[in-house]
N, C-alpha and C positions, 0 to 999 in steps of 0.2 A: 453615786447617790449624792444627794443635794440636800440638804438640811435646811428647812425654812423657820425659825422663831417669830415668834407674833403671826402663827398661822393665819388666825381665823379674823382679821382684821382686816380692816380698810385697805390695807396695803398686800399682807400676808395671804389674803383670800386669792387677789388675783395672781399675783406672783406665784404662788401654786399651783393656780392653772394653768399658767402659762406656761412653766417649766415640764406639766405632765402632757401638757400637747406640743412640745419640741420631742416629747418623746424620752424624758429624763425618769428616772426614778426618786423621787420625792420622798422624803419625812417630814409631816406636817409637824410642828411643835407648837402647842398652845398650853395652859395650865387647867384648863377643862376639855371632857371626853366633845368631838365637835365632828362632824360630818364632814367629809371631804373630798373631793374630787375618785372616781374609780380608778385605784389600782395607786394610791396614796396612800403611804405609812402614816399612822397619826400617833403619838407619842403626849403624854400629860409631862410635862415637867416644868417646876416655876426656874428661875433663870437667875432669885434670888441665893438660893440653895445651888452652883454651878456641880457640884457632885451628882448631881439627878440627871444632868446631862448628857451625862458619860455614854451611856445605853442606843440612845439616839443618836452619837456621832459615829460608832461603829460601823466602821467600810465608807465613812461620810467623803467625798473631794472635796467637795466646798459647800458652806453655812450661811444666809442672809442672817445677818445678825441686827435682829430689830430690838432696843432695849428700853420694855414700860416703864411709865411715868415713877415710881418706888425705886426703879435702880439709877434713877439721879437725885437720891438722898444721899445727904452727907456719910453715913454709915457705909454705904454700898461699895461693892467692888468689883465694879460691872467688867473691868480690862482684865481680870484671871480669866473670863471667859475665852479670851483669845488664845492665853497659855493653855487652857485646860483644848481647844481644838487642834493646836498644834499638837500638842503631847499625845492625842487621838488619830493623828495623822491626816486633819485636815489638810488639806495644801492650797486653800483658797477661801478669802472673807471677803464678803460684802456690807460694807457694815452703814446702817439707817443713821446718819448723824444728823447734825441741822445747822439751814442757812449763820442761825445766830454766832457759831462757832467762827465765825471770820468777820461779820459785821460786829457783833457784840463779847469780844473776848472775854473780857471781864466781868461779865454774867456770872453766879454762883454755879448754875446749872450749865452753861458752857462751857465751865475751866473743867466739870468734870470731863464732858464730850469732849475736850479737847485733850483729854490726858486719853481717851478711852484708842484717839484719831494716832495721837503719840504710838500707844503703845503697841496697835496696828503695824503702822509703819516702819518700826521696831524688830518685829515678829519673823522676818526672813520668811512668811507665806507671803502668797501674791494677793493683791487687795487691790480693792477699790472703795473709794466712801463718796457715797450719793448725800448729798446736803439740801433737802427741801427749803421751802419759805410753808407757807400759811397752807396748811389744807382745804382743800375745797369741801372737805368732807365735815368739817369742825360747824358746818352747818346744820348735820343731823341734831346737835343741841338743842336746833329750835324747833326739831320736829313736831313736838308733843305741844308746844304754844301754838303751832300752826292749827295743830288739825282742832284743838278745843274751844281755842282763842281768837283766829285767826290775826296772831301776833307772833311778830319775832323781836327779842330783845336785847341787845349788846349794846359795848359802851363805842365811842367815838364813830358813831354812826356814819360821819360825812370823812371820815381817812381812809384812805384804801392801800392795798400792796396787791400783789397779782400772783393770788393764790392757785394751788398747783393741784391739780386731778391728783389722787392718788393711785388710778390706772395708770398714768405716766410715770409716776415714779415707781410701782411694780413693773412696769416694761421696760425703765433703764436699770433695775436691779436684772433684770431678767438678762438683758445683754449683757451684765459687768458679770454676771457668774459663768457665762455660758461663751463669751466672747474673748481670747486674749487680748485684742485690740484696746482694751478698758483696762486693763491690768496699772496698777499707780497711778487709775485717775482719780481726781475730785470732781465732780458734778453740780453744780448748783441748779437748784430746778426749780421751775417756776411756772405761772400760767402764762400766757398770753397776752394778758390785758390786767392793768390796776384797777380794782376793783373794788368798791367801799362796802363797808354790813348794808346800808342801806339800799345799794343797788342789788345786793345779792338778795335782799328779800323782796326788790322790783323783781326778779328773776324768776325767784318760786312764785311769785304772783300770775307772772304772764304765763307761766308753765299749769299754774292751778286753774286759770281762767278765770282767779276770783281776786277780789282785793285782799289785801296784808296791809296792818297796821304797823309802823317801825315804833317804837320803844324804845330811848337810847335809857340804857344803863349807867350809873355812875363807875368811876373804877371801883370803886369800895365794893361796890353792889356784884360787881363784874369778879372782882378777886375772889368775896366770900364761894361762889357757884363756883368758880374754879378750883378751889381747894377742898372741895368735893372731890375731887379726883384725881388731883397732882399736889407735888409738893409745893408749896409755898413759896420759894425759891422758884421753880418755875414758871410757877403763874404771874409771877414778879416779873420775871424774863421778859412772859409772850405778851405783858400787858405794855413792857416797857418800849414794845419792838409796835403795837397797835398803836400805841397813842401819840409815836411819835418815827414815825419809821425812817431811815438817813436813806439816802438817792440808792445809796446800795443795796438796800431792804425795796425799794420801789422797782430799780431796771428788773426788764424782760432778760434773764437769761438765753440766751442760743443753746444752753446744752441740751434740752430735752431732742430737741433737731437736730444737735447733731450727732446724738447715738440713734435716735427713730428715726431718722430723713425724713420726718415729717413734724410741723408745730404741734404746740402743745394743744391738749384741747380747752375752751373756753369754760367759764363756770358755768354757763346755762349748757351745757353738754353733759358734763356733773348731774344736774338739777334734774335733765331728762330721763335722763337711766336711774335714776333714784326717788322718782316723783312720789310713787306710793308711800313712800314713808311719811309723807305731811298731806296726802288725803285723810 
């Protein structure tokens, strides 16, 4: 059995499918009750509390260990979760890190990820840790300006980095739990192409068939919205990585090709399979 945390999300959602059409036996884990694929366990347990866990890793081999935006608060101690799967008899983690953890060491919220990638390593299970750039997905934001307004609003409108599908990165999770061949890798993964706010709302534009106004946001403007949902600490991060990104934050990774033998897919491919959300 296969244990998936952050089930029911951008990434969690497909990577659950994908593993119950390889034919796997799946435990969906989310912290609300959530609908999910037929013939999938689905388990509530927050991830803050790792004792709730316990239940869910029972007969588990291996865990995608995806860790929300609360457990890179300074309080948090998101690395027992590894002890607490070993000690359950996991024998295999997949764990969701991020690009920043090797461009941006010294980030508040990456030295956590980087203690989280340590203590992995550490662990005498077999591992691999997939390291994204920018979601492609971090677009549904503007869903709601889309469809009332027909506006989309973010700060440094004309910078771009070359944000990554999150079907990609649920399909190289999919091969790191399911593949020995992945076993000690790091993955950096990426889209295709650098890609600025501003063209990505050309993008739902020509996918809507209608016009989209761009709105660039201040940082300040841009923080405030983001601390709506993440810690502070990491909004600082992903704003510091937006406004100014190093060539290493910019290159096209090769890893997404070279565990899918095929490129990544582009942001207007995102945009298509997700258009109803900004009609």
């Amino acid at each position: 059995m296969i244990v998936v945390t952050g089930a029911t999300g951008n990434i969690g959602r497909p990577l659950t499918q994908a593993l119950a059409a390889a034919g796997e036996q799946v435990t969906a884990v989310s912290r609300r009750s959530a609908e999910v694929p037929q013939g999938v366990r689905h388990f509530s347990a927050d991830l803050a509390e790792p004792a709730g866990l316990v239940p869910a890793l029972e007969g588990a081999k291996a865990l995608f260990l995806l860790l929300s935006g609360d457990l890179h608060a300074p309080d948090a101690r998101p690395a027992d979760l590894i002890g607490l799967a070993a000690a359950q008899g996991v024998r295999r983690v997949v764990l969701l890190s991020s690009q920043g953890v090797s461009t941006r060491p010294d980030g508040p919220s990456r030295i956590a990820m980087r203690a989280v990638e340590d203590t992995l390593r550490a662990s005498g299970l077999d591992w691999a840790v997939v390291r994204p750039g920018g979601f492609a997905s971090n677009a549904f934001a503007w869903a709601e300006s889309v469809r009332t307004e027909a506006t989309v609003a973010a700060p440094f409108g004309d910078i771009g980095v070359p944000v990554v599908d999150p079907a990609d990165i649920a399909e190289v999770s999919a091969a790191c739990l399911l593949d020995d061949r992945h076993t000690g890798g790091i993955f950096e993964l990426t889209g295709p192409e650098v890609i600025t706010p501003r063209q990505q709302a050309g993008a739902i534009a020509a996918a809507l068939g209608s016009p989209i106004r761009f709105h660039e946001l201040t940082r300040a403007e841009a923080r405030a919205a983001m601390t709506r949902f993440v810690p502070a600490e990491l909004a600082d991060d992903t704003l510091d990585i937006l406004a100014d990104p190093t060539p290493a934050e910019r290159r096209i990774s090769p890893d997404v090709e070279r565990v899918l033998g095929r490129a990544p897919r582009p942001f207007a491919d995102w945009v298509d399979r997700n258009i109803a959300a900004f009609r």
